[in-house]
N, C-alpha and C positions, 0 to 999 in steps of 0.2 A: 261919695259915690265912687267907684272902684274903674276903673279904664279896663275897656274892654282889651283882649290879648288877640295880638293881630301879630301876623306873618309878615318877615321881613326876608329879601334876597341879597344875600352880601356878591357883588358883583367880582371881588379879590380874590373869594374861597369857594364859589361858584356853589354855595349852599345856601340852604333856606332855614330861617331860625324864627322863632316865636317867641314875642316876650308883653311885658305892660308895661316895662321901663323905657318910656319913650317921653317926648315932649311935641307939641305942633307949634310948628313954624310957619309966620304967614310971608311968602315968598312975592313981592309982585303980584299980589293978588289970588295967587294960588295957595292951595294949604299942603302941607308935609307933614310928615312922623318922625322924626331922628329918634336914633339910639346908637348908642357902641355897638359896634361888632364885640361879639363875641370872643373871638378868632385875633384878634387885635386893637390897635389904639384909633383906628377909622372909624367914620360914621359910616352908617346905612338911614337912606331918604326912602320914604316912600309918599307919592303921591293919595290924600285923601279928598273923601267930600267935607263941603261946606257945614254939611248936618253932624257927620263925625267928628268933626273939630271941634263944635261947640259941644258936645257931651260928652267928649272924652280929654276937656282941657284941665 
């Protein structure tokens, strides 16, 4: 099954990038999307649901 392509905002280069190379991370109970920046060697988080975590792990 193929991970949906979701929008991320690099907060360093103050742009917005899309991609499906990401991973979810369970934070304290919260879930997250990491991937590289683009733009450099940083991560970008973003905040997901509980539903998109589980089908797009």
């Amino acid at each position: 099954m193929a991970k949906e392509k979701i929008s991320f905002y690099d907060v360093k280069t103050k742009k917005k990038f899309e991609t499906v190379d990401y991973k979810i991370v369970d934070k304290d109970g919260r879930k997250f999307a990491v991937t590289k920046s683009p733009a450099g060697t940083h991560e970008c988080w973003r905040v997901v649901s509980k539903e998109f975590s589980q089908k797009n792990k």
